[in-house]
C-alpha positions in Angstrom: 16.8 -64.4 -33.2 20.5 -65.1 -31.5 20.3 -61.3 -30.1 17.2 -61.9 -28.8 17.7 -64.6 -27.1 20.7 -62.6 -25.5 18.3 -60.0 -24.5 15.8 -62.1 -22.9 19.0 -63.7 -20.8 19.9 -60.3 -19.6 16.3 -59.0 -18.7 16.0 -61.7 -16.3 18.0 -59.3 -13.6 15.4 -57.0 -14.4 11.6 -58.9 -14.8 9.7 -60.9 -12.3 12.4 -63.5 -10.9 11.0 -67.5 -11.4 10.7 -67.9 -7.4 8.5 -64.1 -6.9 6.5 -65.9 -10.0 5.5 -69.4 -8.4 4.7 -67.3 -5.1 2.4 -65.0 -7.5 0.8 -68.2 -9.3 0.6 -70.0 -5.6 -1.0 -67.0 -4.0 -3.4 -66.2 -7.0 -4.7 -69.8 -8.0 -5.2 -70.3 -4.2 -7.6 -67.1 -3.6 -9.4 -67.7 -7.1 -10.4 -71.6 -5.9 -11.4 -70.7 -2.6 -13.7 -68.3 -4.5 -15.0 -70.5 -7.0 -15.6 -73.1 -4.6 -17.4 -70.6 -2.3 -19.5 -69.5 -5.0 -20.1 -73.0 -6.3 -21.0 -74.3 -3.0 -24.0 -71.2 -2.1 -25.4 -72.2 -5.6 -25.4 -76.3 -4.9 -26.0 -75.4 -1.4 -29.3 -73.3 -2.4 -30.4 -75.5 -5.3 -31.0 -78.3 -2.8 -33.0 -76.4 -0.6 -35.2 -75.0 -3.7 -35.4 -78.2 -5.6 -33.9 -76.4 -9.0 -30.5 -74.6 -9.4 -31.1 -70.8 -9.5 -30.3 -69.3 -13.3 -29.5 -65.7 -11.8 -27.0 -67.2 -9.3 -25.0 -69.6 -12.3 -25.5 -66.3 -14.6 -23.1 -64.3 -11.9 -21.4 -67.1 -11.0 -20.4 -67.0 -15.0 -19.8 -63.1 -15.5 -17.9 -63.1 -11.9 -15.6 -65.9 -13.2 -15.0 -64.4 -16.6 -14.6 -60.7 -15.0 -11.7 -62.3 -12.7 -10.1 -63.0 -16.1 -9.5 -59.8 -17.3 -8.8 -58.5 -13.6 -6.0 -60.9 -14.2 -4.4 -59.2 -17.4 -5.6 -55.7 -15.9 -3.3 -56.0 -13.3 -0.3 -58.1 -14.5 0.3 -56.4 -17.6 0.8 -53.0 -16.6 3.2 -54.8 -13.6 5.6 -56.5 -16.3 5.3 -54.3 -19.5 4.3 -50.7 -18.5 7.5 -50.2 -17.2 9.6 -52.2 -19.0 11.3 -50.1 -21.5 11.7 -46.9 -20.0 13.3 -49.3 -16.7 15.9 -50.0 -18.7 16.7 -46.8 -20.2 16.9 -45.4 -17.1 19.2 -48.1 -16.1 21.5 -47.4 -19.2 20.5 -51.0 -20.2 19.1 -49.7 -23.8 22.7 -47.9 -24.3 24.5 -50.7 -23.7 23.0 -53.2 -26.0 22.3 -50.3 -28.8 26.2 -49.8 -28.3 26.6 -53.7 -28.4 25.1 -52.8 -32.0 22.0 -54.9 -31.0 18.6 -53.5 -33.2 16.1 -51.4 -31.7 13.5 -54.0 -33.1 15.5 -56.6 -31.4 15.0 -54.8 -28.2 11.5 -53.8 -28.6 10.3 -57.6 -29.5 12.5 -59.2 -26.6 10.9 -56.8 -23.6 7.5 -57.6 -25.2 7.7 -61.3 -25.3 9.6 -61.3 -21.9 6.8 -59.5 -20.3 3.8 -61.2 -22.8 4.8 -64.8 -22.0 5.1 -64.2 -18.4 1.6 -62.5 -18.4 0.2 -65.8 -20.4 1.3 -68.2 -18.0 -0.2 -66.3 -15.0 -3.1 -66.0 -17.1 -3.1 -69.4 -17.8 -2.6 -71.2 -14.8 -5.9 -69.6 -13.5 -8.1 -70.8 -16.7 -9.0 -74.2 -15.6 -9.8 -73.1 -12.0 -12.0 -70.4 -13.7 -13.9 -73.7 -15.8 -15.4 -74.8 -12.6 -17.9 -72.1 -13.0 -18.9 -73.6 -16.2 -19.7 -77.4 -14.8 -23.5 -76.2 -13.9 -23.5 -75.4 -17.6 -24.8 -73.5 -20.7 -21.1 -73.2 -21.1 -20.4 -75.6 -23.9 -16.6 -76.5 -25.2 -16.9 -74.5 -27.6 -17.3 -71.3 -26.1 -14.9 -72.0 -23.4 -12.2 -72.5 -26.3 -13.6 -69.2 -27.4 -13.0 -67.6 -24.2 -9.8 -69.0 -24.1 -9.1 -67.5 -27.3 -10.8 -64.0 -26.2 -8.4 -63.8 -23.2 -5.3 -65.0 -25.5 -6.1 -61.7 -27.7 -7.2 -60.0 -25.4 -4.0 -60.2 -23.3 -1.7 -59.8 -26.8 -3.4 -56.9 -27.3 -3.1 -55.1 -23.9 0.2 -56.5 -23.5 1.4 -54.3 -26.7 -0.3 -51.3 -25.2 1.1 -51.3 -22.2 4.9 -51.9 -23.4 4.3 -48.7 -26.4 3.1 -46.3 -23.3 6.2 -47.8 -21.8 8.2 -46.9 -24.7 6.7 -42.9 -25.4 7.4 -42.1 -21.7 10.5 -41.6 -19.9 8.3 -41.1 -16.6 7.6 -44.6 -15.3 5.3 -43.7 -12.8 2.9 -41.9 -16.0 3.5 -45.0 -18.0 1.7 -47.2 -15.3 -1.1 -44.3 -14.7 -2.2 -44.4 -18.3 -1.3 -47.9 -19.3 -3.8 -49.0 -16.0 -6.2 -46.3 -17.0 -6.1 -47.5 -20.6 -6.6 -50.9 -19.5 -10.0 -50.2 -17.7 -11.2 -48.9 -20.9 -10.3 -51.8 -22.6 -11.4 -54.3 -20.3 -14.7 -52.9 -19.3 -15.6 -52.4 -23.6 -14.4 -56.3 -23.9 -16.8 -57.2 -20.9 -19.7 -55.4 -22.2 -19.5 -56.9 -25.5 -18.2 -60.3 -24.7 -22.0 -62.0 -25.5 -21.3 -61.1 -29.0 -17.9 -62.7 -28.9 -18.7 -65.8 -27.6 -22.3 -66.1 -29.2 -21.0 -65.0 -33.4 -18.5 -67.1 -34.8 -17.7 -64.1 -37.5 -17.1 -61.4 -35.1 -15.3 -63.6 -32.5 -13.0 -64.1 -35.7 -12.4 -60.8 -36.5 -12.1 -59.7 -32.9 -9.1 -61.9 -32.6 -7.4 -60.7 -36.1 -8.1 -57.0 -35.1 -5.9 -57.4 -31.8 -3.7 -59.6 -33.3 -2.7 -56.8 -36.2 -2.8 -53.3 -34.2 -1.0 -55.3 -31.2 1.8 -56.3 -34.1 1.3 -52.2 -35.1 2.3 -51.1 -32.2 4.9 -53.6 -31.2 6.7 -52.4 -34.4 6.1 -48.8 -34.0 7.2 -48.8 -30.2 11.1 -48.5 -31.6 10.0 -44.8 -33.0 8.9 -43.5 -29.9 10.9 -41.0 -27.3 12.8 -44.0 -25.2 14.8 -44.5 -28.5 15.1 -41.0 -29.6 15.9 -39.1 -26.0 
């Protein structure tokens, strides 16, 4: 734990600095309220002139707030993990602490939280301004704890894709091609089938134990890829 705590000290010269972060949460909580207020607003706004609130409009005010979700993860986690390792072997970084007789595991697991926990709080920050789409309701507290939960997994998940793509290629620029491409995959499956997730207590169970075991997979298998053994 002492060596990774060392690590995570010395990939702050390398990972998204605090003050580029709080610009990044400023600039993305800003642009997702001004949305949701929009959006909230043409519903109220049209529900007054009707008489009665407008299911189809709160049903895509609900996917469009849950979409912006996993837009967030889609495009933060390649950003901090799909380069990560194979930036610092190209920096010698990886030499110097395997020479500082630091474990490959140690490594591995302090680039992923590094990159993970940087991800989550970007992620979220933007969760309670996404809830405003669920005050016209149908949305009860248990299923926005669910979907908090989804994203949570969802974003482990990812987050451990992205940083063993990092770790099999020496190419950063590939790395971010297939760890973006894999995440479009990913997301738009989780999307499609998110009704069952948030409507099945059993599968919502065993959708979060299934990324929580092949994210810990391929955390631990990241160390045996070609970063390590180039």
């Amino acid at each position: 734990m002492y060596n990774i705590l060392k690590i995570l000290s010395r990939l702050n010269e390398v990972y998204v600095k605090q003050r580029l972060l709080l610009v990044i949460l400023i600039a993305q909580n800003t642009i997702l309220s001004l949305i949701m207020l929009i959006f909230a607003n043409v519903i109220i706004t049209n529900g007054q002139i009707n008489g009665e609130l407008d299911y189809s409009q709160i049903r895509l005010f609900y996917n469009t707030a849950i979409i912006m979700l996993f837009l967030i993860v889609l495009i933060f986690a390649p950003i901090l993990l799909s380069r990560s390792l194979n930036d610092l072997y190209k920096k010698n970084i990886i030499e110097h602490l395997l020479s500082a007789r630091i474990d490959i595991s140690e490594i591995v697991y302090a680039v992923y939280f590094r990159g993970f926990t940087t991800l989550i709080i970007v992620l979220i920050s933007a969760f309670p301004i996404i809830v405003i789409s669920f005050y016209f309701g149908g949305f009860g507290v248990v299923k926005i704890l669910r979907l908090l939960g989804i994203m949570l997994s969802y974003a482990t998940l990812f987050s451990s894709i992205c940083l063993y793509i990092s770790a099999s290629f020496v190419d950063e620029n590939v790395s971010t091609v297939i760890s973006y491409f894999s995440g479009l995959v990913l997301t738009l499956l989780n999307i499609y089938y998110m009704n069952y997730f948030l409507n099945n207590g059993l599968i919502f169970v065993a959708y979060i134990l299934f990324n929580i075991i092949i994210s810990l997979i391929l955390v631990s298998v990241a160390k045996k890829t070609e970063i390590f053994n180039a």
